[in-house]
MARVOFI-869974 format. One record per residue: chain; residue number from 1; residue in three letters; x, y, z of N, C-alpha, C, O in turn. Coordinates in pm, whole numbers, padded with zeros to 5 digits. Layout:
<guses>
[guse A NUM ALA [X Y Z] [X Y Z] [X Y Z] [X Y Z]]
...
</guses>
This chain:
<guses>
[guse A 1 UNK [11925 10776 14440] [12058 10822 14402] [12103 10753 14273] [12123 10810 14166]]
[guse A 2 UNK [12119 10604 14300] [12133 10579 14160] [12035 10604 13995] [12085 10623 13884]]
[guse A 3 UNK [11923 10597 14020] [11806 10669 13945] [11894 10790 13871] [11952 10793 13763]]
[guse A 4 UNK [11874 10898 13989] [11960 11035 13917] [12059 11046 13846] [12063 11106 13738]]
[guse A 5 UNK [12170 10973 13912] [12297 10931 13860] [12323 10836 13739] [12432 10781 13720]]
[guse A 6 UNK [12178 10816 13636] [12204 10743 13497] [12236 10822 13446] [12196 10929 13491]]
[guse A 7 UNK [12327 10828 13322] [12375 10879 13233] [12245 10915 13151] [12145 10866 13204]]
[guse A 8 UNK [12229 10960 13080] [12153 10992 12980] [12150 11038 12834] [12185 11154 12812]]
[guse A 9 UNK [12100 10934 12696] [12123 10916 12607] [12128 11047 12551] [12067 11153 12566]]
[guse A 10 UNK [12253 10988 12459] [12273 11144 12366] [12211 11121 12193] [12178 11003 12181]]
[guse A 11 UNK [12196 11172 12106] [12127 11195 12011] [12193 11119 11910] [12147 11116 11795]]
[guse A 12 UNK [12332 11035 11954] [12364 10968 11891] [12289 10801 11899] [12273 10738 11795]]
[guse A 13 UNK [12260 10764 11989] [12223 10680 12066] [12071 10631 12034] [12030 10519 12004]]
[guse A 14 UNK [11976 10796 12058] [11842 10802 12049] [11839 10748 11893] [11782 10643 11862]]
[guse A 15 UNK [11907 10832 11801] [11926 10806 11624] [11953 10647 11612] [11892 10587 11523]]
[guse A 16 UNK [12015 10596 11671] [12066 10436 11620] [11945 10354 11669] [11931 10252 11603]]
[guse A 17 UNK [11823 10377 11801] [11765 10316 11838] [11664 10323 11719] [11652 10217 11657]]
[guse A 18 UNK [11593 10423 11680] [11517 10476 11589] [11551 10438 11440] [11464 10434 11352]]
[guse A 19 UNK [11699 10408 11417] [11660 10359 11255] [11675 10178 11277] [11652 10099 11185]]
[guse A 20 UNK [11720 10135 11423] [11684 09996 11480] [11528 09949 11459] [11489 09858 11385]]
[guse A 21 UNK [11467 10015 11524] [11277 10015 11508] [11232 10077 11462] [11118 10075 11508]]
[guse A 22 UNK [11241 10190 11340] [11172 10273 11253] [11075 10194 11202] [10964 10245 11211]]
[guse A 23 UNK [11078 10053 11135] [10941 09979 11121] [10878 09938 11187] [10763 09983 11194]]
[guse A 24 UNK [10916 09834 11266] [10866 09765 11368] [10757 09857 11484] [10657 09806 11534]]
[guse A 25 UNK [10804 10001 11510] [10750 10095 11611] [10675 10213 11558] [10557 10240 11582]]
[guse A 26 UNK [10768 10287 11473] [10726 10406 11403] [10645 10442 11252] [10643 10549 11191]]
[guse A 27 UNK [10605 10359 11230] [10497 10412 11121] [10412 10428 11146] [10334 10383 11229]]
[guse A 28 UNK [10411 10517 11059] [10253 10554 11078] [10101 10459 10993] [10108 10386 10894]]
[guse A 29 UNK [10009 10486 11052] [09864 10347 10983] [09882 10378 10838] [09901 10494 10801]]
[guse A 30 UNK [09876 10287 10764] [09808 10309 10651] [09659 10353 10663] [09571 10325 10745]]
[guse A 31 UNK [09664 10454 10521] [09533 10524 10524] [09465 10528 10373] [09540 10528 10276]]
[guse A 32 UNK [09308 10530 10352] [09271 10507 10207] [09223 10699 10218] [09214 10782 10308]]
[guse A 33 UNK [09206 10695 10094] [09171 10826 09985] [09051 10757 09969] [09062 10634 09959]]
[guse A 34 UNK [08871 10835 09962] [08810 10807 09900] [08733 10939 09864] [08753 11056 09898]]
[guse A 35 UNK [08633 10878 09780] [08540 10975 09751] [08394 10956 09792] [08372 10841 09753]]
[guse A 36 UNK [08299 10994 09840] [08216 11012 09918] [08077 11074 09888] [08049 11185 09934]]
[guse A 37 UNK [07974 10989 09796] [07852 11016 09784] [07766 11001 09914] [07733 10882 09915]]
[guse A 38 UNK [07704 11072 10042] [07661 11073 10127] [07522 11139 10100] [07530 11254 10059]]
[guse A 39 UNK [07377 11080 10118] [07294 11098 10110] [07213 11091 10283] [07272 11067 10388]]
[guse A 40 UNK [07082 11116 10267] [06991 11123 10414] [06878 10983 10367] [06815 10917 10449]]
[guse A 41 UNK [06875 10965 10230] [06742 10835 10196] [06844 10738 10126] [06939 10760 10052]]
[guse A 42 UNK [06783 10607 10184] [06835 10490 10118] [06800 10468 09952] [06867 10414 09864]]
[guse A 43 UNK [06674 10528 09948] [06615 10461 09789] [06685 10586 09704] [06727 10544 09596]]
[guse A 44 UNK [06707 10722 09722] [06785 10765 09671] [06925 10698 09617] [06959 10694 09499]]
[guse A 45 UNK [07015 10635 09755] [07137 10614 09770] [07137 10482 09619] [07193 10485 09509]]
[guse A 46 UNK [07047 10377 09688] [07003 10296 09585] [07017 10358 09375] [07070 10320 09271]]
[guse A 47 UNK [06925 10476 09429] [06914 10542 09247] [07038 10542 09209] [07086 10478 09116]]
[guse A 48 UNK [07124 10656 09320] [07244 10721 09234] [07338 10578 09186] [07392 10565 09076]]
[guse A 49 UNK [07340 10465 09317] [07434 10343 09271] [07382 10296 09117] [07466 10297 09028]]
[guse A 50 UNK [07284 10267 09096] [07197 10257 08974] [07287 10349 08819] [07333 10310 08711]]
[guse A 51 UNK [07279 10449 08873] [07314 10562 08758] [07511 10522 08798] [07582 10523 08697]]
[guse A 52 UNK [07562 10500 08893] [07691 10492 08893] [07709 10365 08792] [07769 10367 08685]]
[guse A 53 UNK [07662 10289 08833] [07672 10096 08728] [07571 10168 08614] [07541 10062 08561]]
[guse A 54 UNK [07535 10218 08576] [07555 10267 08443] [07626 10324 08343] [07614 10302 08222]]
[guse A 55 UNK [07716 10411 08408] [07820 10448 08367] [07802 10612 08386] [07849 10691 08304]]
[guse A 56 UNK [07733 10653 08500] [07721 10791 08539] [07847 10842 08622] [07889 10769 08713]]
[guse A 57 UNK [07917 10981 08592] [08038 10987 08671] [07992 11053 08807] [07902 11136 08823]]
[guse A 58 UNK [08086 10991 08915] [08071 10950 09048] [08089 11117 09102] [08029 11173 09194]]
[guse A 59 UNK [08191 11170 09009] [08228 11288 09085] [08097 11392 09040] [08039 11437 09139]]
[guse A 60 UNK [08061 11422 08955] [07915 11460 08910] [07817 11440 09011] [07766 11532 09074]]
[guse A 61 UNK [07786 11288 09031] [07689 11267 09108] [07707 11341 09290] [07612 11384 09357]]
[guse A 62 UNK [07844 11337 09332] [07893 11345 09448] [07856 11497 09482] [07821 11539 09592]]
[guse A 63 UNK [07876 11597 09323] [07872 11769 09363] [07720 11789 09307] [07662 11898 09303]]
[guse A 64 UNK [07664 11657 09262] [07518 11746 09307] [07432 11690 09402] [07319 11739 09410]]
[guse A 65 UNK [07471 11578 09493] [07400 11520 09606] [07421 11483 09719] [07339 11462 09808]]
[guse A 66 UNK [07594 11468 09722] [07670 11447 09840] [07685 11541 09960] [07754 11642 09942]]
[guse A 67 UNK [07615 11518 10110] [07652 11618 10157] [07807 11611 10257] [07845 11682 10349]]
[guse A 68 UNK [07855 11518 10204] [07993 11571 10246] [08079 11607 10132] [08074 11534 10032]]
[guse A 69 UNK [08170 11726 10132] [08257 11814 10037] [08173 11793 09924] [08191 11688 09863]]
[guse A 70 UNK [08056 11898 09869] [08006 11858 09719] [08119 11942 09632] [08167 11905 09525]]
[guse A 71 UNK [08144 12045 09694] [08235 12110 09581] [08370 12042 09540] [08441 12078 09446]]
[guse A 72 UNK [08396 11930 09633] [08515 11841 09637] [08499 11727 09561] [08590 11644 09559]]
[guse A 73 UNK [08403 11711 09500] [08340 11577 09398] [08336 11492 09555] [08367 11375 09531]]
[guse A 74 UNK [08315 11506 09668] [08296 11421 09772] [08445 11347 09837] [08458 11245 09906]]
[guse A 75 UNK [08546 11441 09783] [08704 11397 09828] [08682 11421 09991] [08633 11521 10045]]
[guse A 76 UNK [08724 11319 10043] [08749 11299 10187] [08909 11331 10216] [08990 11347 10124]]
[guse A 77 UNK [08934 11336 10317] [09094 11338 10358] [09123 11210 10429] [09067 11162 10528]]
[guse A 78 UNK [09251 11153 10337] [09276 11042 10375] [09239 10927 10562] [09241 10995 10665]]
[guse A 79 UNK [09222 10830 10573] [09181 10813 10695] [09241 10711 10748] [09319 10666 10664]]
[guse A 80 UNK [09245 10651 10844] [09277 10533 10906] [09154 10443 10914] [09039 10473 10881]]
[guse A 81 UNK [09214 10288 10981] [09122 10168 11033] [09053 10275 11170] [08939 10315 11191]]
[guse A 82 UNK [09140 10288 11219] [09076 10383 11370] [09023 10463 11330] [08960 10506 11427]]
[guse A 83 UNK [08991 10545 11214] [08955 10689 11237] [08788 10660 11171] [08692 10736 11187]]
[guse A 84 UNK [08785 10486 11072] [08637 10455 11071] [08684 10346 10976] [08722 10338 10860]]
[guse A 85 UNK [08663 10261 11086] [08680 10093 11097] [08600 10070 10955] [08680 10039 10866]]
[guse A 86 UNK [08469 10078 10911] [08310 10047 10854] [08378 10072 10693] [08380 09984 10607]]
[guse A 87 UNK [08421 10181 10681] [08448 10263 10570] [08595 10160 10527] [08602 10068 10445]]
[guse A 88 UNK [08689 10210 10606] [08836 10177 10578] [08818 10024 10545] [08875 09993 10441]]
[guse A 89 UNK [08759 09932 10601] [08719 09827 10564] [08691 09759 10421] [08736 09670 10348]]
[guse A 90 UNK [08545 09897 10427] [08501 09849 10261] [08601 09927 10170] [08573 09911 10051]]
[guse A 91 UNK [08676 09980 10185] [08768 10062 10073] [08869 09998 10010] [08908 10005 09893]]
[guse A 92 UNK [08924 09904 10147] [09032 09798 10133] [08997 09678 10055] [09072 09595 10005]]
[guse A 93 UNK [08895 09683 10054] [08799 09559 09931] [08777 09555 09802] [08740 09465 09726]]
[guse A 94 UNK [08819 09730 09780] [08780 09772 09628] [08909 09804 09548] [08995 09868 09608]]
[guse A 95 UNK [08926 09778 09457] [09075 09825 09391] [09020 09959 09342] [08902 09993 09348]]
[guse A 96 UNK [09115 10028 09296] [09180 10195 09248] [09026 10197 09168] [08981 10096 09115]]
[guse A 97 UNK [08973 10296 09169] [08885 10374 09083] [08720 10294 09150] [08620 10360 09121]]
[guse A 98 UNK [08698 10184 09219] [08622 10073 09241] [08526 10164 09308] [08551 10272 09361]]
[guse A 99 UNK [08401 10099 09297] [08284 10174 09370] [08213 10089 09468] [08221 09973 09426]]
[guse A 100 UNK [08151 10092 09571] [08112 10021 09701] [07968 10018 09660] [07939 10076 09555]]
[guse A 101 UNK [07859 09946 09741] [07747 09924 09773] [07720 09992 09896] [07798 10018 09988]]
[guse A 102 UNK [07597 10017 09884] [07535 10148 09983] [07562 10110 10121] [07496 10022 10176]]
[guse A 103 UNK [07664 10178 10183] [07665 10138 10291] [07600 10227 10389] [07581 10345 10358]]
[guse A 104 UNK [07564 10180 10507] [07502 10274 10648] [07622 10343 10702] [07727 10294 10744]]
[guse A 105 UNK [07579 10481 10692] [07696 10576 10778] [07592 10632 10876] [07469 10625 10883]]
[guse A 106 UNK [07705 10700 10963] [07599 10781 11108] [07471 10853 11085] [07439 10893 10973]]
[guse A 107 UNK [07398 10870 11192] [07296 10936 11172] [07191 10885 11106] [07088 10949 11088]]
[guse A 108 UNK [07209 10772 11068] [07086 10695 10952] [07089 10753 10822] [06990 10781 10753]]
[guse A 109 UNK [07252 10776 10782] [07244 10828 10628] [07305 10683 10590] [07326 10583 10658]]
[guse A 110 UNK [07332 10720 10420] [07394 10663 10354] [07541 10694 10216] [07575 10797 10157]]
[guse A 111 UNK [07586 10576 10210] [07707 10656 10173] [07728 10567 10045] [07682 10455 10067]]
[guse A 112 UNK [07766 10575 09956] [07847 10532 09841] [08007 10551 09793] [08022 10640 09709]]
[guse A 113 UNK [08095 10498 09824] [08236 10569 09800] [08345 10459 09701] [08367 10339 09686]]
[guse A 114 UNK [08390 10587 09653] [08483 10527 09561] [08648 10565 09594] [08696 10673 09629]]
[guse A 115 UNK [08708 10444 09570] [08845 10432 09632] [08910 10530 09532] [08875 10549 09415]]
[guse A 116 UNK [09010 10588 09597] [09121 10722 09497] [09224 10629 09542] [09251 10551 09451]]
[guse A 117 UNK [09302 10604 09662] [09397 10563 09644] [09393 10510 09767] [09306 10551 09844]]
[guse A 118 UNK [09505 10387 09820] [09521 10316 09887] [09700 10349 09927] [09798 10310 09864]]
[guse A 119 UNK [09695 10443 10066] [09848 10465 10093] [09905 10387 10260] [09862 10371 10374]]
[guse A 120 UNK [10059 10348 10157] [10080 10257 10291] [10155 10315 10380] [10254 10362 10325]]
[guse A 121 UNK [10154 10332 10485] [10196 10376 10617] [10402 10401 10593] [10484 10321 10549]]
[guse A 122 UNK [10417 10521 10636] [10586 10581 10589] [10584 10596 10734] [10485 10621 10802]]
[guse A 123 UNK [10722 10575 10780] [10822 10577 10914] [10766 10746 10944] [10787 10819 10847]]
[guse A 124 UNK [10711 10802 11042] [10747 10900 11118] [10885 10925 11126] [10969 10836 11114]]
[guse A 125 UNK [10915 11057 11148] [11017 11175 11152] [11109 11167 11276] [11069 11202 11387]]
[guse A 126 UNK [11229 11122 11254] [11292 11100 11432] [11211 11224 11543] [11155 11214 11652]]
[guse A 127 UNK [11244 11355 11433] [11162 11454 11496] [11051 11467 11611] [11032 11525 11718]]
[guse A 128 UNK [10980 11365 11510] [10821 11355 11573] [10842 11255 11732] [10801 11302 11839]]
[guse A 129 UNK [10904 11130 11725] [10940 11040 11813] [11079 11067 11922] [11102 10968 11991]]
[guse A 130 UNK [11139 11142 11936] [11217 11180 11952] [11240 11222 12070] [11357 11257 12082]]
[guse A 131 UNK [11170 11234 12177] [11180 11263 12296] [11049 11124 12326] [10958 11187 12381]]
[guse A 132 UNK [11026 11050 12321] [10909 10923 12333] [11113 10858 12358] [11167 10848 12468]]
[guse A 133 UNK [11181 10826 12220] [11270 10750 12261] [11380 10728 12354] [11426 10623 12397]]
[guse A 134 UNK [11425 10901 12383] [11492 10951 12460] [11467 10926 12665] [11543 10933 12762]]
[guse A 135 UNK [11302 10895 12642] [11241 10861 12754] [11234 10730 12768] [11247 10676 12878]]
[guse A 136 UNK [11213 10664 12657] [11293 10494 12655] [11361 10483 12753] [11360 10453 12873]]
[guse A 137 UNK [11467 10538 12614] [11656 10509 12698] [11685 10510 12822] [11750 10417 12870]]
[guse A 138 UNK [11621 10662 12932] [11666 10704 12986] [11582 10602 13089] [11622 10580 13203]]
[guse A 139 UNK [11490 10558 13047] [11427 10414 13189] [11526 10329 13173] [11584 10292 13275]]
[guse A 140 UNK [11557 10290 13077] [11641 10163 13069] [11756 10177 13124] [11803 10086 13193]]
[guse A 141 UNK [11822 10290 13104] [11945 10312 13144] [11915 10370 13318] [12013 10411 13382]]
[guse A 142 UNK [11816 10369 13365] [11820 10422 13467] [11764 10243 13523] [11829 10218 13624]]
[guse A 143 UNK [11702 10163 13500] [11699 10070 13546] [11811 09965 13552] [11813 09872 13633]]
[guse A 144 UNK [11923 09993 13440] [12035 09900 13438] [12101 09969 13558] [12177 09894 13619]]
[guse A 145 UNK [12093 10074 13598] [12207 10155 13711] [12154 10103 13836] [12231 10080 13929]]
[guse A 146 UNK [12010 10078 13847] [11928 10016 13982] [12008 09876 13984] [12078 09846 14081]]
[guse A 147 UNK [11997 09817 13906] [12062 09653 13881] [12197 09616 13923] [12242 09538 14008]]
[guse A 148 UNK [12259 09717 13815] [12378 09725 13860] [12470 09769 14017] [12564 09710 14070]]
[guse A 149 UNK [12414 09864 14049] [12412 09935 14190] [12361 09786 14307] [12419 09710 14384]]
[guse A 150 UNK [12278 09800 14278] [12204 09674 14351] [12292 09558 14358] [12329 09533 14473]]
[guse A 151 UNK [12344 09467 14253] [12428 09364 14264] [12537 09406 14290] [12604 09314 14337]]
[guse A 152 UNK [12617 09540 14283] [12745 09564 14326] [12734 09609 14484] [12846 09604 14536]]
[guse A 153 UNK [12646 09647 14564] [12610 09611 14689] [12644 09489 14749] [12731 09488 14837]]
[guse A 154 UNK [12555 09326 14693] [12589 09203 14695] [12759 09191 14689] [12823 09138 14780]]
[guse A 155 UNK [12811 09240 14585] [12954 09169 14589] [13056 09274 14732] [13136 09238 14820]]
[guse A 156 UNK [13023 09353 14709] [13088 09457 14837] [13075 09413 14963] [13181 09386 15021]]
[guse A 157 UNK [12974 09397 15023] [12965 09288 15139] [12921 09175 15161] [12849 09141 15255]]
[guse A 158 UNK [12966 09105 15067] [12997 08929 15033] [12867 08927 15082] [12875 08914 15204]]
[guse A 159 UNK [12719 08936 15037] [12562 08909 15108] [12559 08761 15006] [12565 08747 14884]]
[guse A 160 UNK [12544 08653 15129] [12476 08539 14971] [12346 08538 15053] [12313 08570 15167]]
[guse A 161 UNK [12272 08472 14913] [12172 08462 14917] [12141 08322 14955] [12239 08249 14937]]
[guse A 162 UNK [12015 08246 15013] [12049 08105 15015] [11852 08084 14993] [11783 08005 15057]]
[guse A 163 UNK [11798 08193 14875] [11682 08145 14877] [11599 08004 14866] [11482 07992 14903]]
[guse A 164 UNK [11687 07890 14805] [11637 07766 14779] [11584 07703 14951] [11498 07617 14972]]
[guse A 165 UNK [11684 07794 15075] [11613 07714 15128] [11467 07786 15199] [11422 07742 15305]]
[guse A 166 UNK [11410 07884 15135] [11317 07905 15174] [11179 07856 15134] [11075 07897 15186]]
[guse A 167 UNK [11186 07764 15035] [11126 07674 15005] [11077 07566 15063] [11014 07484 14996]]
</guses>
């Protein structure tokens, strides 16, 4: 009964909690931009790095050997630490335009990638969170009514408690 009987937050409420923890809760990961020379042979992967530290352009090399996006110069769509720990790692190591050492990707290929950009994580949309917070509230406020209910029981029929001496 008391459970049912919480009030339940209105959108004024949900809004003030949300620009309270918009950082702390709601952003979203930062994610890198790269570009993506992906080969099947190491001594290849080896050549093209060769011709890259020469001063061969990456996006060239990417649309005639990369088999991920060749027509994309090997543009990936931005990613997270979660979405590939290995990668996001080495990307975060390289500044703007920077090129990596052959690293092992799945399957026993290999990859070469160059950082485009490094973006930092923006607050999600009350939109998006917005019933997540509303379901917050409505525990909390349904657990303060258990509490409350509960100790106003105690004072209504004078119940003391005398747990110390159950010790």
């Amino acid at each position: 009964h008391l459970v049912n009987n919480a009030t339940k937050p209105d959108t004024a409420s949900v809004g003030e909690y949300y620009n309270k923890n918009m950082v702390e809760k709601y952003l979203s990961p930062d994610t890198v931009l790269i570009r993506e020379i992906r080969v099947l042979s190491r001594d290849l992967a080896d050549s093209l790095l060769s011709l890259i530290s020469s001063g061969a352009d990456f996006i060239s090399l990417a649309q005639q050997f990369s088999l991920i996006n060749p027509d994309g110069g090997g543009l990936n769509r931005p990613f997270s630490r979660n979405n590939n720990r290995s990668f996001y790692d080495a990307a975060m190591l390289l500044v703007f335009g920077g090129v990596s050492p052959v690293l092992s990707a799945p399957s026993n290929q290999f990859s070469i990638i160059l950082l485009e950009d490094k973006i930092i994580g923006r607050p999600l949309g009350l939109d998006r969170v917005y019933s997540q917070i509303e379901a917050l509230l409505t525990k909390d406020m349904q657990d303060s009514a258990k509490r409350m209910g509960t100790e106003g029981l105690f004072d209504k029929y004078v119940v003391r408690s005398h747990l110390e001496q159950l010790e």
